[in-house]
N, C-alpha and C positions, 0 to 999 in steps of 0.2 A: 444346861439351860443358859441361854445368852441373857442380851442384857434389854431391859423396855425403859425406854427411854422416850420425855417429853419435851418437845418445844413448845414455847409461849411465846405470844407476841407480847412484844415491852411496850411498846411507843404508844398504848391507846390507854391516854388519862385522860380522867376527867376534864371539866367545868367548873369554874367556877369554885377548886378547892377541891372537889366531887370524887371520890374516887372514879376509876372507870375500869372498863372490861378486863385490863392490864392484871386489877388486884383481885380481879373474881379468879382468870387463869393460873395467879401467881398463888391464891391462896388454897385451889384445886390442887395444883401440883404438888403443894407441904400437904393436905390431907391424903392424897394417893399414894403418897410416898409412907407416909405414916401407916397409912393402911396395908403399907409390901406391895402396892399393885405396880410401884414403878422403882427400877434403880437409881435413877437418878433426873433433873430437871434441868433447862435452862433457857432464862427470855432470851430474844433476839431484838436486833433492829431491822434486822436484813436477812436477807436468805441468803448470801454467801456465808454469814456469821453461824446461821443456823447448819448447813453444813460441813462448815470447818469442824464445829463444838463436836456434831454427831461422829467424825472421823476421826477427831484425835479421841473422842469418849472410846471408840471402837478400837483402837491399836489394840488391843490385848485380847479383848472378847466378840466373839459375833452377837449382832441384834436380833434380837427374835421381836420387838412389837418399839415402832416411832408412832405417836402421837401428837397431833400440832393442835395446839388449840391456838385460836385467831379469828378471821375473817375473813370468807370466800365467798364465792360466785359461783353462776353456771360453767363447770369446767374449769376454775380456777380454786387456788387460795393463796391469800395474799398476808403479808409480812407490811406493815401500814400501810402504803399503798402500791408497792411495790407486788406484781404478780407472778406466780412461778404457772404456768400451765404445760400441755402436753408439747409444745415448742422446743423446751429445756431437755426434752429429752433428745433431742437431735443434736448430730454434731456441728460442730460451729457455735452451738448456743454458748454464751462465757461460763454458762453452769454448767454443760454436760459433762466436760471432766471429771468438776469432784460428785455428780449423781453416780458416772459409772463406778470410780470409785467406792461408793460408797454402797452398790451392788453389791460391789463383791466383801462387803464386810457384813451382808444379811444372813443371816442362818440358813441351809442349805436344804433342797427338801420340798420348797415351794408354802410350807405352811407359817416361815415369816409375815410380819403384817404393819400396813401402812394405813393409820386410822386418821384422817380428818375429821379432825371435831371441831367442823367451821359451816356456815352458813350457805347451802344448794349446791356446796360443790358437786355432787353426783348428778341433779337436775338435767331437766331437759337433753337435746342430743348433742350439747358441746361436754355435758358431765357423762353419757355414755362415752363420749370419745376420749376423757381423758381419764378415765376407770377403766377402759380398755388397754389404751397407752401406756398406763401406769404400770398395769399389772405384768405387761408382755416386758416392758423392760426392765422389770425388778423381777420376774419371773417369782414372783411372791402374790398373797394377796393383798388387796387391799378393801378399804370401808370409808364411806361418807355417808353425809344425808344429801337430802329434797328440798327439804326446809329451813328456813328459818330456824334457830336454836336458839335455846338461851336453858332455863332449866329442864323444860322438856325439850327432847330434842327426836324430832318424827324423822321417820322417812330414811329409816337405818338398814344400808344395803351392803354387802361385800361383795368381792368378786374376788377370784384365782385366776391365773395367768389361763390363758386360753380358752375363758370361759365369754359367752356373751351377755352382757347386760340383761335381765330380767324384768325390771321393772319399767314401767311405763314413761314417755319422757312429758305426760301432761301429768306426774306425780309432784305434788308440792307448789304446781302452778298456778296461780289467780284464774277461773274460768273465765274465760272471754281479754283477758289480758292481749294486748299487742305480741304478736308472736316473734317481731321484730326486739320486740324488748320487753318480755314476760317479766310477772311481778312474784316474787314467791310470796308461798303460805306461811303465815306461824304456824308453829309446832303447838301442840297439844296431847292431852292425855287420849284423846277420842280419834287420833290422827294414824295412821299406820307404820307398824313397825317404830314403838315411842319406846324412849326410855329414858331418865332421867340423867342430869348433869353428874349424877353420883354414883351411877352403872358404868363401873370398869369392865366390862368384858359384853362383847358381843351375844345375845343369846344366841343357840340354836337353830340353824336355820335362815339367822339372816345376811 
């Protein structure tokens, strides 16, 4: 069994004294950890940072399940406000090296897996295109949502390398929203495909 491993985003504190999103992710990650759901955790600032940690964590064992929790978009997620999307997989990009890299340190087999637990990143047809992208060049699968998230979190999709998007790209979208610049939906219990901030594993089917 390899190893599942978490990324957080560090840099989003509060207001005003307040905690912010930073200690909800940070204090997830000590409870999943506590729970066995994950071997090991670490914030970032940056997505170089983020995966340097996952490649030196990986010298010894292959990944079977990465996790990012943070903040994303249609077809992105993003490390404060810096964005990784389906670009990064190309050569030239300054990250493609250590992504390829760090392919080849995924558990072999295609049933590795890349979970964003961040805000519409699968959405609309720029989150079709980069759950496409993702998966053909990790040749693993991966998962995102539609929606908005916070404790409930809707609109829970996977995909396996060479498979095509399923779900709809008006899922998680404001009705009548500017198509030029859609607004996403919160997450709810009534919303589809939901499961809560405390569901470690993907049900069935999705």
């Amino acid at each position: 069994m390899g190893l599942r491993l978490m990324v957080y985003d560090r840099t989003c504190a509060g207001r005003w004294g307040l905690p912010g999103l930073t200690a909800s992710w940070r204090v997830g990650g000590v409870l999943y950890r506590g729970l066995g759901r994950l071997d090991d955790r670490h914030g970032v600032t940056g997505w170089p940072e983020a995966l340097d940690w996952l490649l030196a964590r990986s010298e010894a064992e292959p990944i079977d399940e990465v996790q990012y929790w943070g903040h994303g978009h249609w077809g992105r997620v993003l490390v404060d406000r810096t964005s990784l999307d389906a670009t990064a997989l190309r050569p030239g990009h300054p990250w493609h090296a250590r992504l390829a890299a760090l392919r080849e340190r995924m558990t072999p087999g295609g049933e590795a897996l890349w979970w964003f637990r961040t805000c519409e990143t699968f959405g609309t047809a720029r989150g079709h295109d980069f759950a496409r992208a993702w998966t053909r060049f990790f040749g693993c699968r991966a998962a995102g949502h539609t929606y908005i998230i916070g404790p409930w979190q809707s609109g829970l999709h996977s995909l396996r390398a060479g498979e095509e998007p399923s779900w709809s790209v008006e899922e998680g979208v404001v009705p009548g929203s500017d198509p030029a610049r859609p607004r996403a939906l919160w997450s709810g219990p009534r919303e589809p495909r939901t499961i809560t901030c405390l569901g470690g594993r993907i049900p069935a089917g999705y």
